[in-house]
C-alpha positions as CSV (number, residue, x, y, z in Angstrom):
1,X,-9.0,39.5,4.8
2,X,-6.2,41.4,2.8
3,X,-4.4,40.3,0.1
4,X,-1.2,40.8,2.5
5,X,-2.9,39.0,5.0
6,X,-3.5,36.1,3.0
7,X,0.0,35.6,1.9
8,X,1.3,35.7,5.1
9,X,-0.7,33.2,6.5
10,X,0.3,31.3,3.6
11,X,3.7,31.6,4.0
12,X,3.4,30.5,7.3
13,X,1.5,27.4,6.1
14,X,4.2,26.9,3.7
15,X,7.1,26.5,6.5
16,X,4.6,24.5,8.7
17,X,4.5,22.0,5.9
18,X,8.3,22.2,5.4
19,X,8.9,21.9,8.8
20,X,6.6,18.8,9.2
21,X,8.2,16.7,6.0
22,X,11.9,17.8,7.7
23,X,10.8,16.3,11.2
24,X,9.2,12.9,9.5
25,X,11.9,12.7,6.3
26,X,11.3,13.1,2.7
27,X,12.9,9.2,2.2
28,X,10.1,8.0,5.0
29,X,7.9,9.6,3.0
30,X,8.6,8.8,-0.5
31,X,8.9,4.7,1.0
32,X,5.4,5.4,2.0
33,X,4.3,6.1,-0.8
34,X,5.8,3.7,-2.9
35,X,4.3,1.2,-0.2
36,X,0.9,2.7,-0.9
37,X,1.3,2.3,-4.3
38,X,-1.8,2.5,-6.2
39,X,-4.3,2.6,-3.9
40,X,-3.2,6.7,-4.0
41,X,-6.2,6.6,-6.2
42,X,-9.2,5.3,-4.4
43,X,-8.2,7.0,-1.2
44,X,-8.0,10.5,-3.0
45,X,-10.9,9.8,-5.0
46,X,-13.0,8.3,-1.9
47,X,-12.1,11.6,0.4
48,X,-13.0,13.4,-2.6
49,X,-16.2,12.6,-3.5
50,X,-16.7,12.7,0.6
51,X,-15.0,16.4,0.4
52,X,-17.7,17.0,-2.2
53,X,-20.8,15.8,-0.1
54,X,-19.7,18.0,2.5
55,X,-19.6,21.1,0.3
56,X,-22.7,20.5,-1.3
57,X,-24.4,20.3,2.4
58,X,-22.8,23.4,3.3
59,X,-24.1,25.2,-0.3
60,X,-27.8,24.1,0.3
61,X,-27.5,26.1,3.9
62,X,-26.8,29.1,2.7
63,X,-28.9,28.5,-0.8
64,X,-31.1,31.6,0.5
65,X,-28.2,34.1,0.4
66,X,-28.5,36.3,-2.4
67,X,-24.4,36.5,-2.6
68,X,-22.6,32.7,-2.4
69,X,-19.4,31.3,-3.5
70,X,-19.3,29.2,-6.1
71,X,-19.4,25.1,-5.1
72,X,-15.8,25.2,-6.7
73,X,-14.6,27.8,-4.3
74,X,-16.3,26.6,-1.2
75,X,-14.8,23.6,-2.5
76,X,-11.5,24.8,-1.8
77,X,-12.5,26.5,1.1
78,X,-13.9,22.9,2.5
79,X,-10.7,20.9,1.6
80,X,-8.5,23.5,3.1
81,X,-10.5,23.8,6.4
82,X,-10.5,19.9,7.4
83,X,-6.8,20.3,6.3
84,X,-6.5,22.8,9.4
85,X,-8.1,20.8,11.5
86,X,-6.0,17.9,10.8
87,X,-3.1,19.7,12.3
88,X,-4.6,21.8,14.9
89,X,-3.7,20.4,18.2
90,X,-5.7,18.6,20.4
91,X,-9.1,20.0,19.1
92,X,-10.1,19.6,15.6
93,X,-11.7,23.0,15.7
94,X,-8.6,25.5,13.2
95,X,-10.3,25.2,10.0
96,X,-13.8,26.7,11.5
97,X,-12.3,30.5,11.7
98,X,-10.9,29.9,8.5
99,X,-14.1,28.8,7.1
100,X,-15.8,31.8,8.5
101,X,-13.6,34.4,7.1
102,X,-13.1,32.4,3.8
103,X,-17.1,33.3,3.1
104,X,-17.6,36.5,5.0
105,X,-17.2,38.9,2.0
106,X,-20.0,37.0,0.2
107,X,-21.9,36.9,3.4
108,X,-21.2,38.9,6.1
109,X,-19.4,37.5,9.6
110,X,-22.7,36.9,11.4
111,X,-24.4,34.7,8.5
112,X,-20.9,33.2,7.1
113,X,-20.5,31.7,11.6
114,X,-23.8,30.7,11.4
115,X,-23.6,28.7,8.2
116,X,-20.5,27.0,9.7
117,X,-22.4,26.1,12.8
118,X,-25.3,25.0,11.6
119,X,-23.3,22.4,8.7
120,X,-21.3,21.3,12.2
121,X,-24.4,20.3,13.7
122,X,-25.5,18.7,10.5
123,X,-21.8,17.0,10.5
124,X,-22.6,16.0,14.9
125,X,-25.8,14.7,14.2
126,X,-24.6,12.5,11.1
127,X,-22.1,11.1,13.6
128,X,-24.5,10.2,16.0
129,X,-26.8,8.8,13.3
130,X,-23.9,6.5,12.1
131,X,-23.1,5.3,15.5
132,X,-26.6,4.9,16.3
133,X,-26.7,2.0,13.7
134,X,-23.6,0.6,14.1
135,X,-25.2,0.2,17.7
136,X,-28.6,-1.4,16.5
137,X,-26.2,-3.9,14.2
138,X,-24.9,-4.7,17.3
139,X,-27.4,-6.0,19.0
140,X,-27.9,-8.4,16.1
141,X,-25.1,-9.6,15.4
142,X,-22.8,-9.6,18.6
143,X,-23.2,-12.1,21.5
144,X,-26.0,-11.8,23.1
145,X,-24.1,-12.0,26.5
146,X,-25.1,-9.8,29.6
147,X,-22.0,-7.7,29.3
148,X,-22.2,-7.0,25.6
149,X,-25.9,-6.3,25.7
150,X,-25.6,-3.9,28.8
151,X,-22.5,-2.0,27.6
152,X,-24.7,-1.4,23.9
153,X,-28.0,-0.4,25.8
154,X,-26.1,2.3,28.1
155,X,-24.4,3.2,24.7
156,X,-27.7,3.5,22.9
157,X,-29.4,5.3,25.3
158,X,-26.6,8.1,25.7
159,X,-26.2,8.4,21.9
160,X,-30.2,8.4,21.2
161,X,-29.7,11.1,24.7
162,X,-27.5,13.4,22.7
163,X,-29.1,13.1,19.3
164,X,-32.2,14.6,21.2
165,X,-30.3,17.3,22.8
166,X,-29.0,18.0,19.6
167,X,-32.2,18.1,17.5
168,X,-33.6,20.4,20.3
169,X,-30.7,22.4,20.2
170,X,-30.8,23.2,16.8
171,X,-34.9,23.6,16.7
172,X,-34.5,25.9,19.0
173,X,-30.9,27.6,19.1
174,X,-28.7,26.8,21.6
175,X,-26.1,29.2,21.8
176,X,-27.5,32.2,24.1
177,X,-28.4,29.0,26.5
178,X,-24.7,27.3,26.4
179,X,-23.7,30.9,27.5
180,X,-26.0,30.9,30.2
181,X,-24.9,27.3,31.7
182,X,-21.3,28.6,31.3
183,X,-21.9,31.0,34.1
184,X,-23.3,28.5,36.9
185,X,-20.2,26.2,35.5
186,X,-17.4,26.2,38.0
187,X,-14.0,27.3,36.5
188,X,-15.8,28.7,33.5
189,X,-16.9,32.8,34.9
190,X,-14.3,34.3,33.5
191,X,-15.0,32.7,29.8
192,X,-18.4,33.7,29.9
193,X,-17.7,37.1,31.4
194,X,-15.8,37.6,27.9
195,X,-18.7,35.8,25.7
196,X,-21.1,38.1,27.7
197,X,-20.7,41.7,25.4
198,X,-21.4,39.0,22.3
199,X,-24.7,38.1,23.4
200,X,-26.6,39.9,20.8
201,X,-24.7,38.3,18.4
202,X,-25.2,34.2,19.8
203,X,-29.0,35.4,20.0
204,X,-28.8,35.9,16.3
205,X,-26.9,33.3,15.2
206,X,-29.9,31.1,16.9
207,X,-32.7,32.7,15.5
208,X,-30.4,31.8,12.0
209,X,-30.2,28.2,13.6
210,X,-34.2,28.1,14.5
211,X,-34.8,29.7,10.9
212,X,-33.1,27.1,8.9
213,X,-34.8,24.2,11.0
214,X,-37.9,25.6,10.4
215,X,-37.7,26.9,7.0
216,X,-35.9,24.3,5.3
217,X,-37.0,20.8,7.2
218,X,-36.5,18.4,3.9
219,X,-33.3,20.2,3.2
């Protein structure tokens, strides 16, 4: 990305942000804030240290490379991608190009998406990790009545479901086969009609999904 490029887009980030504290009111937002007190602290240090385990996730992935960033820049790169998804609409999906083109000259395109899918994954799998126990706590410490115990089994068994799916998909790659179901999907021809001439390219980006599986289980 040029370095015209760069400032524009961060111009345009800059009058976002204006925009936004107009709309909600500097004096809301300084009461806020003087509400919040100092508790400023802990939340910035907790979201840091959480910013950090994230980036260090994302470094051991592409360990192998023989050009990275440094942790401090995909640091940066980290922080300022969750911070696009924060204010994409509906789907929490605008820092993932970012993140891509933020680590493409170190990496090339291919290898910088398929670092960026594979530490989503990671992040999905976390999730359903995390829910998975909250579920098993459940069953030990909420009523044991009918309703209760139903509702947590068909939530188990859906979240153990997709945990499954998941691990497969990423043993395996899973990309050239989401292409595949897209075209037997009603409403959905025309999407993979476009995805089709990038075929090659979602094959690769599995075999990188496979390889990392493979290669690096205890990472």
């Amino acid at each position: 990305m040029s370095r015209r490029a760069r400032l524009l887009l961060f111009a345009g980030g800059l009058a976002l942000f204006a925009y936004l504290i107009s709309r909600i009111g500097l004096s809301a937002l300084v009461a806020d804030g003087v509400r919040t007190g100092w508790m400023f602290l802990p939340i910035v240090l907790l979201y840091g240290v959480v910013y950090a385990c994230n980036t260090e996730a994302w470094r051991l992935i592409i360990a192998d490379e023989p050009r990275r960033p440094s942790f401090l820049r995909l640091y940066a790169v980290t922080v300022s991608g969750f911070a696009l998804n924060f204010v994409t609409p509906i789907l929490n999906v605008g820092g993932e190009p970012f993140k891509i083109a933020a680590v493409a000259p170190w990496l090339s395109t291919r290898r910088a998406a398929g670092s960026v899918i594979i530490h989503n994954v990671l992040r999905s799998l976390s999730f359903l990790l995390s829910w998975l126990t909250a579920l098993l706590l459940g069953f030990v410490m909420l009523p044991h009545d009918p309703p209760i115990v139903a509702a947590l089994a068909v939530a188990t068994l859906l979240l153990a479901a997709l945990t499954v799916l998941l691990f497969s998909g990423h043993r395996r790659g899973a990309l050239e086969k989401l292409l595949n179901g897209l075209q037997r999907v009603p409403g959905c021809a025309r999407l993979a009609r476009a995805l089709e001439p990038k075929r090659e390219l979602l094959v690769q980006m599995d075999e990188q999904l496979a390889q990392f599986y493979h290669e690096h289980p205890s990472t």
